[in-house]
N, CA, C and O atoms as CSV, one atom per row, in Angstrom:
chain,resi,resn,atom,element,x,y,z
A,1,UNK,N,N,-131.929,22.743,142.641
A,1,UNK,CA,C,-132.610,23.550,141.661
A,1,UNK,C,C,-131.622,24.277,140.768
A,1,UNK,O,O,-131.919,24.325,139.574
A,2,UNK,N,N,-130.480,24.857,141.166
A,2,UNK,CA,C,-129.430,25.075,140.346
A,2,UNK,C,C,-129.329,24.248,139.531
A,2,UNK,O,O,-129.604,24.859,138.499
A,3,UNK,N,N,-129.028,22.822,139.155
A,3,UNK,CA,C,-128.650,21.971,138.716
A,3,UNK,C,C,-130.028,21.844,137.284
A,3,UNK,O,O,-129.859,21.243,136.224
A,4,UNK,N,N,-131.047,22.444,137.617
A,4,UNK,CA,C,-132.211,22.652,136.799
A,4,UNK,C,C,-132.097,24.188,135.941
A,4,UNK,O,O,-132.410,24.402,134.770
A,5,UNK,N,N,-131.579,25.080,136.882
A,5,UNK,CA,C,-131.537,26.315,135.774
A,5,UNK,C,C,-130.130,26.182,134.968
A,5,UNK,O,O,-129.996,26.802,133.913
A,6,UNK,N,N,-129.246,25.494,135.396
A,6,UNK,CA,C,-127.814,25.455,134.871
A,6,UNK,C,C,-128.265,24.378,133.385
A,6,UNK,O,O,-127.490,24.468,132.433
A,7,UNK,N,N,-129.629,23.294,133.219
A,7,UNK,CA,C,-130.126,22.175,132.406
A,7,UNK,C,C,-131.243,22.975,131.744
A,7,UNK,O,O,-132.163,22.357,131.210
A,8,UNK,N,N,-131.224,24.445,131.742
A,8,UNK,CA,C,-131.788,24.924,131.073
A,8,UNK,C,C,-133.340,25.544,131.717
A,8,UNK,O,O,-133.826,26.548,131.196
A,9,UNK,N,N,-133.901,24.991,132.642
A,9,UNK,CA,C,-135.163,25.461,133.320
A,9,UNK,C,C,-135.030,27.005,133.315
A,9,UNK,O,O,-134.228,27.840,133.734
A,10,UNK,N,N,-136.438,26.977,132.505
A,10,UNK,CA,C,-136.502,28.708,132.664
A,10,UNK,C,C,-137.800,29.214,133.630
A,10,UNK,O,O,-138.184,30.377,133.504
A,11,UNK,N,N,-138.282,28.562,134.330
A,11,UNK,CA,C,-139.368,28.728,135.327
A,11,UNK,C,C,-139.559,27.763,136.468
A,11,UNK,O,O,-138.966,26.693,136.332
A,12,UNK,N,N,-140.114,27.891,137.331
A,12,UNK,CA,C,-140.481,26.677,138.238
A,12,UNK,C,C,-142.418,26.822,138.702
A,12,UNK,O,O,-143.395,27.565,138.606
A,13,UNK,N,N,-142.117,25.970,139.041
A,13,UNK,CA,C,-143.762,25.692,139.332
A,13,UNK,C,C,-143.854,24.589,140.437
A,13,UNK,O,O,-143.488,23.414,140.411
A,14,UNK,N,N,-144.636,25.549,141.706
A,14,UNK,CA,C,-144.496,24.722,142.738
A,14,UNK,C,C,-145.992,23.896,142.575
A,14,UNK,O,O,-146.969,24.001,141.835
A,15,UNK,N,N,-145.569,22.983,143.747
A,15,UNK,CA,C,-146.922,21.812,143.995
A,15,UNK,C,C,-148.028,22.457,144.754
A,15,UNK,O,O,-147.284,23.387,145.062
A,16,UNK,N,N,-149.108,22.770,145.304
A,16,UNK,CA,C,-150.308,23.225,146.146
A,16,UNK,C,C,-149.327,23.857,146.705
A,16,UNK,O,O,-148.190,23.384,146.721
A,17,UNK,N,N,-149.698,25.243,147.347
A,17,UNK,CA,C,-149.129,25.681,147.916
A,17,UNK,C,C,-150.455,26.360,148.883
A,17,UNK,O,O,-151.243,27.031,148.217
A,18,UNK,N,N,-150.729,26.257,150.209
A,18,UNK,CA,C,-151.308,27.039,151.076
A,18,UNK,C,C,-151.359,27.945,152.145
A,18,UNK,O,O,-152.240,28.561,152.745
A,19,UNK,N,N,-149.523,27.780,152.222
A,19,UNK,CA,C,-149.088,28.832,153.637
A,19,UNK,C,C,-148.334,29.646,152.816
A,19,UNK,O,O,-147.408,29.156,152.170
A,20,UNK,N,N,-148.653,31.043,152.737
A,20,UNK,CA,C,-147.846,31.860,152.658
A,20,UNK,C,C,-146.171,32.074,153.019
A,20,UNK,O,O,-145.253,32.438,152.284
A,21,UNK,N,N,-146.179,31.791,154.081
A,21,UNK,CA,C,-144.643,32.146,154.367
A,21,UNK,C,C,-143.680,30.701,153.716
A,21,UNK,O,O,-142.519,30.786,153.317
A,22,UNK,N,N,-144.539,29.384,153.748
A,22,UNK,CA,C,-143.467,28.529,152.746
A,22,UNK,C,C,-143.733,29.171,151.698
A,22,UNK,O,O,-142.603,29.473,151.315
A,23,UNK,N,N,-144.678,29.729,150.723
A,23,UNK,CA,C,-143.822,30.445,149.721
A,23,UNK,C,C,-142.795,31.749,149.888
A,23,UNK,O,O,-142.064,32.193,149.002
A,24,UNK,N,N,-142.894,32.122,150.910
A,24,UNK,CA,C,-141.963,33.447,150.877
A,24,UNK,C,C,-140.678,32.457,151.404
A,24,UNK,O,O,-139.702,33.073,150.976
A,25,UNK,N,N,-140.388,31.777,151.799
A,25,UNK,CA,C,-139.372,31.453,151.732
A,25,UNK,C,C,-138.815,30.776,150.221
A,25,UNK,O,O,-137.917,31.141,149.462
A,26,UNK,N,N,-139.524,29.932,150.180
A,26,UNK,CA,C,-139.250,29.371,148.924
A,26,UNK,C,C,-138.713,30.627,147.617
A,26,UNK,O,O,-137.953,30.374,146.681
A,27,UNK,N,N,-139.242,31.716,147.858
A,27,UNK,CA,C,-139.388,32.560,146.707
A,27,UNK,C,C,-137.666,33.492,147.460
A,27,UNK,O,O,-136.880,34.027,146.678
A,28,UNK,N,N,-137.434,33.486,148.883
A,28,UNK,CA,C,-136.320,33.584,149.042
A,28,UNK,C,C,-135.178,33.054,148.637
A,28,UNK,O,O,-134.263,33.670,148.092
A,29,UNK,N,N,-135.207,31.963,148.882
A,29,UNK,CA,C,-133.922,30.730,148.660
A,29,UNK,C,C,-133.906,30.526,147.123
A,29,UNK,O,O,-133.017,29.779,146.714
A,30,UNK,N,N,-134.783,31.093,146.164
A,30,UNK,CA,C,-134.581,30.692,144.852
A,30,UNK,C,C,-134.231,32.152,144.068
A,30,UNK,O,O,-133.540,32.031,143.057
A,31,UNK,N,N,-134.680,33.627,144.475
A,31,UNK,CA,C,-133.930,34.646,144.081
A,31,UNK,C,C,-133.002,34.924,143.781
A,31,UNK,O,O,-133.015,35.865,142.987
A,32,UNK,N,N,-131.596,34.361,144.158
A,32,UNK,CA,C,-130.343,33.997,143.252
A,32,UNK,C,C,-130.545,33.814,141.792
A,32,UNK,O,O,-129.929,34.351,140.872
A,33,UNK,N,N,-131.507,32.969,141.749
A,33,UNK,CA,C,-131.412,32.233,140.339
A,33,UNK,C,C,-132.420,33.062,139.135
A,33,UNK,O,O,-132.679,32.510,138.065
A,34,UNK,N,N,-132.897,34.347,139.454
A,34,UNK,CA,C,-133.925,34.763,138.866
A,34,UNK,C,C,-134.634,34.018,137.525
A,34,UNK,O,O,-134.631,34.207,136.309
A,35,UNK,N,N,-135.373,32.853,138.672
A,35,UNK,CA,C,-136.142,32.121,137.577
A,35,UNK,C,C,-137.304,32.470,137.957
A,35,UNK,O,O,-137.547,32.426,139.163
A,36,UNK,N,N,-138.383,32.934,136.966
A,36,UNK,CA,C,-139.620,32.645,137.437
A,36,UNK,C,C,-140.738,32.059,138.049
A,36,UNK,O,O,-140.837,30.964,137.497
A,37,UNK,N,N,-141.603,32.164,138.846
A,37,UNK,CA,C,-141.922,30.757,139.522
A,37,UNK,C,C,-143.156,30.972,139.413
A,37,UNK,O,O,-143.390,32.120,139.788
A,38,UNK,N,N,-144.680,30.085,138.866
A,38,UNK,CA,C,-145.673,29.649,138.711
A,38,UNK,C,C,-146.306,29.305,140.118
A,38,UNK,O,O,-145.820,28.235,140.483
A,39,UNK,N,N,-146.923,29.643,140.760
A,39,UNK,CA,C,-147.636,28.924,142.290
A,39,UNK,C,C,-148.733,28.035,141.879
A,39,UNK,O,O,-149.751,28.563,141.430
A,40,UNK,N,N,-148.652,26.591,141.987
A,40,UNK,CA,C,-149.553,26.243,142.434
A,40,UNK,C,C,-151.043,26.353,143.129
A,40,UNK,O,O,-150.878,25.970,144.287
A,41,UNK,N,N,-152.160,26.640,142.970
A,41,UNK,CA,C,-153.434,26.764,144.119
A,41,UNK,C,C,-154.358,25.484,143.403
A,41,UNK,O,O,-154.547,25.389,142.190
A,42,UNK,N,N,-154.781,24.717,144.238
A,42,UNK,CA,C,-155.516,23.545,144.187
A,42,UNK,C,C,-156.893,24.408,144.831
A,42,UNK,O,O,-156.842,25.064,145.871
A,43,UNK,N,N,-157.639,24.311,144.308
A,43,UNK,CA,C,-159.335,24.254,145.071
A,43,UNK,C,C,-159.311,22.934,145.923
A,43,UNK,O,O,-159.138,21.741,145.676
A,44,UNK,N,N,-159.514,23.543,146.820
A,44,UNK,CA,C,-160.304,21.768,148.186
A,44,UNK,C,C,-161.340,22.238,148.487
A,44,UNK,O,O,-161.757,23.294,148.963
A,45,UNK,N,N,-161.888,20.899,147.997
A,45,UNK,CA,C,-163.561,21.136,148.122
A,45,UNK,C,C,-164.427,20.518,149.573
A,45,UNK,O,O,-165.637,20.530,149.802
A,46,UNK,N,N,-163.310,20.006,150.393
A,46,UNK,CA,C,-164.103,19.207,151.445
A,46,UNK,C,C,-162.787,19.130,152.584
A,46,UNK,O,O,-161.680,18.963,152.073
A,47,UNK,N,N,-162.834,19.215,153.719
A,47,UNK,CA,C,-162.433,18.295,154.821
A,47,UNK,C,C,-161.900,17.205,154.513
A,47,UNK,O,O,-160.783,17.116,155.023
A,48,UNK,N,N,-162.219,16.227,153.839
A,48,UNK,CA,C,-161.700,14.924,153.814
A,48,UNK,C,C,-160.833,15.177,152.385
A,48,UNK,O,O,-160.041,14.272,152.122
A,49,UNK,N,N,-160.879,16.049,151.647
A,49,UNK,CA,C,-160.082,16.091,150.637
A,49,UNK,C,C,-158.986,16.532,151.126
A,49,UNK,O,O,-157.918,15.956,150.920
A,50,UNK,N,N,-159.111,17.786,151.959
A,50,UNK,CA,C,-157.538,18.690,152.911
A,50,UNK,C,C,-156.782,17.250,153.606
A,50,UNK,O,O,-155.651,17.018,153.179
A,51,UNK,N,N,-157.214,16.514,154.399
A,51,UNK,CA,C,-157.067,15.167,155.174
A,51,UNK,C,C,-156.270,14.481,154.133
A,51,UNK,O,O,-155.135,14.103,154.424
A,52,UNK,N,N,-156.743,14.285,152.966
A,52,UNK,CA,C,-156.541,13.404,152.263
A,52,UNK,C,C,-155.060,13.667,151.696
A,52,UNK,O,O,-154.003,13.036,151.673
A,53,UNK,N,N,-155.537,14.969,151.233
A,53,UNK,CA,C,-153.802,15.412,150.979
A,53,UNK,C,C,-152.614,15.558,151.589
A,53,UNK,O,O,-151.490,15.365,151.125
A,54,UNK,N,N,-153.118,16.109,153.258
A,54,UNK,CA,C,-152.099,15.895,153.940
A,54,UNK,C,C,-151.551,14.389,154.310
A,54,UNK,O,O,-150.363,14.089,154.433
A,55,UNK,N,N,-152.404,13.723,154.425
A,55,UNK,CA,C,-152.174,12.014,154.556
A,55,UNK,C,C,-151.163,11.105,153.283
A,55,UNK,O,O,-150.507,10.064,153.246
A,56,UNK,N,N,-151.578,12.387,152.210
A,56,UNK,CA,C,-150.956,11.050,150.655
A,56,UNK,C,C,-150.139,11.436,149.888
A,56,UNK,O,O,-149.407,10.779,149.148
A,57,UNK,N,N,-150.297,13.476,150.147
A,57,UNK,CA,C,-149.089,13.830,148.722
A,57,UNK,C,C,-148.215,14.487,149.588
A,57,UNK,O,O,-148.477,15.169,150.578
A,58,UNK,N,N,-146.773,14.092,148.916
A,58,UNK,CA,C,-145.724,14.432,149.566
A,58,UNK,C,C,-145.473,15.864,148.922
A,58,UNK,O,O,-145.634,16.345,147.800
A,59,UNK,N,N,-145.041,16.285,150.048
A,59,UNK,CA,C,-144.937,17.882,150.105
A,59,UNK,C,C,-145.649,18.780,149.602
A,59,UNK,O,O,-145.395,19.852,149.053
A,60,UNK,N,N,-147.054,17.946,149.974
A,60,UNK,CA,C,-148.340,19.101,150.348
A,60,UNK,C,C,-149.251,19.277,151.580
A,60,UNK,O,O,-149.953,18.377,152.041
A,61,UNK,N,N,-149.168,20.494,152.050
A,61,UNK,CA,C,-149.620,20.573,153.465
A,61,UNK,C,C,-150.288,21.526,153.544
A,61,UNK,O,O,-149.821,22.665,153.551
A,62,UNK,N,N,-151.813,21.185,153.637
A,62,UNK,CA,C,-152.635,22.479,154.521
A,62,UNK,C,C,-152.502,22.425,155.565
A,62,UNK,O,O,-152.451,21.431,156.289
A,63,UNK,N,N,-152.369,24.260,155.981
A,63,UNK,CA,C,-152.967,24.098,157.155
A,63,UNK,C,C,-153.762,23.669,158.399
A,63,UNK,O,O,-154.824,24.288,158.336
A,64,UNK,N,N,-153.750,23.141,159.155
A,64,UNK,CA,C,-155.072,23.061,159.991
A,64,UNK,C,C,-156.191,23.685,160.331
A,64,UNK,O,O,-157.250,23.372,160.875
A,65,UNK,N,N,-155.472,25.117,159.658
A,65,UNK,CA,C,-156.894,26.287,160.314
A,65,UNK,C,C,-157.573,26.302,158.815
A,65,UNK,O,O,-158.803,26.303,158.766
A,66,UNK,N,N,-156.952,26.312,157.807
A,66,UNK,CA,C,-157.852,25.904,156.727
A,66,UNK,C,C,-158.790,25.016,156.470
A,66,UNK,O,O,-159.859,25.118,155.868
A,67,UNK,N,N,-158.078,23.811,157.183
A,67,UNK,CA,C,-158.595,22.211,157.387
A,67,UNK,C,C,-160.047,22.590,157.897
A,67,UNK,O,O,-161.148,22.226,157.484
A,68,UNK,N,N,-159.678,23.464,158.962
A,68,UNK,CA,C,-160.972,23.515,160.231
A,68,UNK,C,C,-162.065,24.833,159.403
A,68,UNK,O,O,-163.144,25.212,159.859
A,69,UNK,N,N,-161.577,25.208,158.446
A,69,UNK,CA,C,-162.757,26.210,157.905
A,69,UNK,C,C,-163.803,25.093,157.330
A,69,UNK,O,O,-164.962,24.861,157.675
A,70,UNK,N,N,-163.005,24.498,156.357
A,70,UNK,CA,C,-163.648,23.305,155.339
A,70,UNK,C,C,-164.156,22.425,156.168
A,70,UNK,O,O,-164.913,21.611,155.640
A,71,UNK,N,N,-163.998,22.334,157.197
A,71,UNK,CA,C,-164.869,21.283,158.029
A,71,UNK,C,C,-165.969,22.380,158.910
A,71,UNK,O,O,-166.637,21.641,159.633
A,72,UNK,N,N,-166.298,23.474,159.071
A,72,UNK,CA,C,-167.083,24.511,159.696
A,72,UNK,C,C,-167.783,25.172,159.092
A,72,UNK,O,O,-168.530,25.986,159.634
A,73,UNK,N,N,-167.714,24.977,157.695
A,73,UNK,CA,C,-168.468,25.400,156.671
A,73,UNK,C,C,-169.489,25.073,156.392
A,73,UNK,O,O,-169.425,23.900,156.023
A,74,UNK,N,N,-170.754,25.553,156.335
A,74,UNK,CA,C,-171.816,25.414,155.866
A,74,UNK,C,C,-171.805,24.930,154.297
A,74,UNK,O,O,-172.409,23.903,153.987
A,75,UNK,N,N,-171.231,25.562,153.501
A,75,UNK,CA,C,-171.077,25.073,152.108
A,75,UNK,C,C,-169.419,25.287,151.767
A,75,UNK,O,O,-169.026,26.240,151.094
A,76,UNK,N,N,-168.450,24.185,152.371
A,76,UNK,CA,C,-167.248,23.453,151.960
A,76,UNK,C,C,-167.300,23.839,150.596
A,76,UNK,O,O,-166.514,24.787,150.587
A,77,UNK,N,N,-167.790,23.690,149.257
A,77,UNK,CA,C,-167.327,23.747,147.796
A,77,UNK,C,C,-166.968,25.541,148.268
A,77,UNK,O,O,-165.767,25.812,148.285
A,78,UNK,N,N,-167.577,26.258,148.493
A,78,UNK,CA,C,-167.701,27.986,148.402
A,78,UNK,C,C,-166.480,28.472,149.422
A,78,UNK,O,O,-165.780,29.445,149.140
A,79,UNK,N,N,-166.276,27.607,150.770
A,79,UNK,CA,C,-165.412,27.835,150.918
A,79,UNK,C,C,-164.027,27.660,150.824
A,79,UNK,O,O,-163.036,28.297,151.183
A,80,UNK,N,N,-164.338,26.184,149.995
A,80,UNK,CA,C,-162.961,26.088,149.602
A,80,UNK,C,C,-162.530,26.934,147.857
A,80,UNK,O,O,-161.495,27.000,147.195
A,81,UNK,N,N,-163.794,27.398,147.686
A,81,UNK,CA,C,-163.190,28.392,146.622
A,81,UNK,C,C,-162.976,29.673,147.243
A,81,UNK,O,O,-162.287,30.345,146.475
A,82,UNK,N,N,-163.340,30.501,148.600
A,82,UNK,CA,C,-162.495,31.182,149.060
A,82,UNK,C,C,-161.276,31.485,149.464
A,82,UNK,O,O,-160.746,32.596,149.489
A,83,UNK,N,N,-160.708,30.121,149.884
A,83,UNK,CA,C,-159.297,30.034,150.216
A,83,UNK,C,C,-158.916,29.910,148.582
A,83,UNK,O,O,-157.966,30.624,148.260
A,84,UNK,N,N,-159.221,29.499,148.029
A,84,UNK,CA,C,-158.267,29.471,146.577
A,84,UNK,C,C,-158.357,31.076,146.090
A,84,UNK,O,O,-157.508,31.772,145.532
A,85,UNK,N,N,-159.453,31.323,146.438
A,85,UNK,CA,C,-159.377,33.276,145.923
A,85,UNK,C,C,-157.758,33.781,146.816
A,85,UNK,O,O,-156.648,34.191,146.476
A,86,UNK,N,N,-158.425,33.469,148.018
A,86,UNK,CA,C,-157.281,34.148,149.163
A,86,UNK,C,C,-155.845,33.802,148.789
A,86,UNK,O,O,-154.943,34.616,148.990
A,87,UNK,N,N,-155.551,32.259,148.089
A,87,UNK,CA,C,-153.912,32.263,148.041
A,87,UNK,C,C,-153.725,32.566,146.502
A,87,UNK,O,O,-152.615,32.250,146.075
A,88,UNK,N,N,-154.629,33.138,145.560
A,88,UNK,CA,C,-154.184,33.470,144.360
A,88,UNK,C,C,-153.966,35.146,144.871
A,88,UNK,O,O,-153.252,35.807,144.117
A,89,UNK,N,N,-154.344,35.629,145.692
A,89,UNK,CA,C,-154.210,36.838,145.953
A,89,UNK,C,C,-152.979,37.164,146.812
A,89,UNK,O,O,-152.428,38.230,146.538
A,90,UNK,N,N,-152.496,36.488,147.723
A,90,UNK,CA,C,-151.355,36.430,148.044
A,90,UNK,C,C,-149.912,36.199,147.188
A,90,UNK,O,O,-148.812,36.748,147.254
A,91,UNK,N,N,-150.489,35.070,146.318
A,91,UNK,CA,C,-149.492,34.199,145.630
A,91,UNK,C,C,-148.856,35.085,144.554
A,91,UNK,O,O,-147.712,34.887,144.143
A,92,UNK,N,N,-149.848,36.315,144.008
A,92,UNK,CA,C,-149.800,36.924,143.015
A,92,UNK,C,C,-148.972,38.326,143.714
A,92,UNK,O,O,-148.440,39.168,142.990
A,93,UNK,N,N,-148.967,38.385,144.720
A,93,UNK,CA,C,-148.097,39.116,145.101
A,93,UNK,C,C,-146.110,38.629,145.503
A,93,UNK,O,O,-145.162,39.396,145.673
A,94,UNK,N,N,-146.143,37.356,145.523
A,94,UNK,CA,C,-145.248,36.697,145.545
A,94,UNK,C,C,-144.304,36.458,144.248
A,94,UNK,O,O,-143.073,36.494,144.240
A,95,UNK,N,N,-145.177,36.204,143.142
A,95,UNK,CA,C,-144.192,35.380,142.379
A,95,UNK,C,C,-145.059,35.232,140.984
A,95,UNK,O,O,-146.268,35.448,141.077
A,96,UNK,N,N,-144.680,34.983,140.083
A,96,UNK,CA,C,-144.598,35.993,138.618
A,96,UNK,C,C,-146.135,34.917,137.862
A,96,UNK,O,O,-146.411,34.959,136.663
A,97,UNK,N,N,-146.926,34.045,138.901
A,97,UNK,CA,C,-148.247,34.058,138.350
A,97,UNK,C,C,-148.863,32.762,138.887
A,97,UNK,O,O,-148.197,32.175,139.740
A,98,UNK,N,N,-149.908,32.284,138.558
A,98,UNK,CA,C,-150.585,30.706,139.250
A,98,UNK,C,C,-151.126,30.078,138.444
A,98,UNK,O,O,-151.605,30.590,137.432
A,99,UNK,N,N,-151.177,28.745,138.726
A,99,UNK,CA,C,-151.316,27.937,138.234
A,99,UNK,C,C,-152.895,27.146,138.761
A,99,UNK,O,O,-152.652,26.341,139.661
A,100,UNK,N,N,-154.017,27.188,138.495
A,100,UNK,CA,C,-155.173,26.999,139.265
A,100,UNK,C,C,-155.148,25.462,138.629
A,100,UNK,O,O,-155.169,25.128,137.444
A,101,UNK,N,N,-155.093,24.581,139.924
A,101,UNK,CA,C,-155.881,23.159,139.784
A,101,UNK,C,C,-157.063,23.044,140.332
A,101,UNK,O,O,-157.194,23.136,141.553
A,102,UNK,N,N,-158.668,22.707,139.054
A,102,UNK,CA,C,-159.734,22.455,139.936
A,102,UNK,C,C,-160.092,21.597,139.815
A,102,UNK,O,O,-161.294,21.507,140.063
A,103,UNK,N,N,-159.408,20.393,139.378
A,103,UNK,CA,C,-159.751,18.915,139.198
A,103,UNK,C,C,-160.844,18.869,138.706
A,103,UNK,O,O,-161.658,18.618,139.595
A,104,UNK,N,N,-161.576,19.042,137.207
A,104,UNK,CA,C,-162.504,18.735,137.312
A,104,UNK,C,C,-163.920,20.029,137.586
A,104,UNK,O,O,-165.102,19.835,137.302
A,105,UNK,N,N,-163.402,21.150,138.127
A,105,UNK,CA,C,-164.526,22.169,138.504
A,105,UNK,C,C,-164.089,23.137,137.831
A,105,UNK,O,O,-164.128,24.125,138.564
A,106,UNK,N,N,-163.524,23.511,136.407
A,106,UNK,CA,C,-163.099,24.378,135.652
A,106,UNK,C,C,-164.296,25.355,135.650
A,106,UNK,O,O,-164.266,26.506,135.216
A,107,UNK,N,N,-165.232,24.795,136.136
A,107,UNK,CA,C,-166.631,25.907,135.955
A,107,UNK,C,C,-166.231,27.031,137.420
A,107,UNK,O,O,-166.796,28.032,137.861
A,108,UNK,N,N,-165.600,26.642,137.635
A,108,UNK,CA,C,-165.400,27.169,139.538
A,108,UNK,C,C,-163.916,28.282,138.910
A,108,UNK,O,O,-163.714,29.060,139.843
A,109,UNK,N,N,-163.483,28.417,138.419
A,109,UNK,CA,C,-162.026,29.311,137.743
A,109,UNK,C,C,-162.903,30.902,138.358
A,109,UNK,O,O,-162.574,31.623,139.300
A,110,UNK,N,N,-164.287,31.065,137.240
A,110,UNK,CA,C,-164.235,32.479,137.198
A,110,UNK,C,C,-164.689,33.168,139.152
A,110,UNK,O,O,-164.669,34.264,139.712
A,111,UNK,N,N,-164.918,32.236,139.406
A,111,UNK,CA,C,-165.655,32.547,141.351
A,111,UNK,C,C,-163.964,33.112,141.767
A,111,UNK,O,O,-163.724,34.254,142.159
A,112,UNK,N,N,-162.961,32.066,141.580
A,112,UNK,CA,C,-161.789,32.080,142.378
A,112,UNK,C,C,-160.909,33.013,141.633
A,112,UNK,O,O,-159.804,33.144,142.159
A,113,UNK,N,N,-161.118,33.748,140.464
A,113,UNK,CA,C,-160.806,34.884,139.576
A,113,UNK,C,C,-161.280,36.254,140.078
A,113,UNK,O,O,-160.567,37.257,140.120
A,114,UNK,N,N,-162.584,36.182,140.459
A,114,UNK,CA,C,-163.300,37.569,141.036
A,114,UNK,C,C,-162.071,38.300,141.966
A,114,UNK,O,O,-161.251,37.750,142.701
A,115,UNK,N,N,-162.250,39.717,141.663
A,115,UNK,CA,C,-161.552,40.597,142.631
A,115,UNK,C,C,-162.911,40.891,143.541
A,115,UNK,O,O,-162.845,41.620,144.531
């Protein structure tokens, strides 16, 4: 990543991010470089979508206990816009702002916006 702020990068922007402490580390190991960093939060709307991601995109990992909400959920879309509330609220305490992916459910922004 040096090799990116030294090529001019003036921010970073991570991929999904759902565990807290990989971003606090991440936001450790890159403080040297006081670059700004964008967080990632993906909405998952289902069990088989969390599955899916952990199965296909590289270096993205939910949790399991997240996994197991979205599968215990009575209504999966609501709760997977809770966890996206929950890591914009964390994330925003981390690192200088987020980046919301809702594939598609841009109508779903202002739910996962609510304080």
């Amino acid at each position: 990543m040096t090799k990116k702020v030294d090529s001019g990068a003036r921010f970073f922007q991570t991929q999904a991010v759902f565990d807290r402490q990989v971003l606090e580390r991440f936001m450790e190991a890159i403080e040297p470089m006081q670059v700004p960093v964008i967080a990632g939060v993906l909405l998952v709307r289902s069990a088989n979508m969390a599955r899916f991601l952990n199965d296909n995109i590289p270096g993205v990992q939910m949790p399991q206990a997240l996994v197991e909400r979205l599968e215990n959920a009575a209504d999966p879309m609501a709760e997977g816009i809770e966890i996206a509330r929950e890591t914009v609220a964390w994330a925003r305490e981390l690192c200088q702002g987020v980046h919301l992916m809702t594939l598609g459910h841009e109508d779903k922004i202002p739910a996962i916006l609510k304080d």
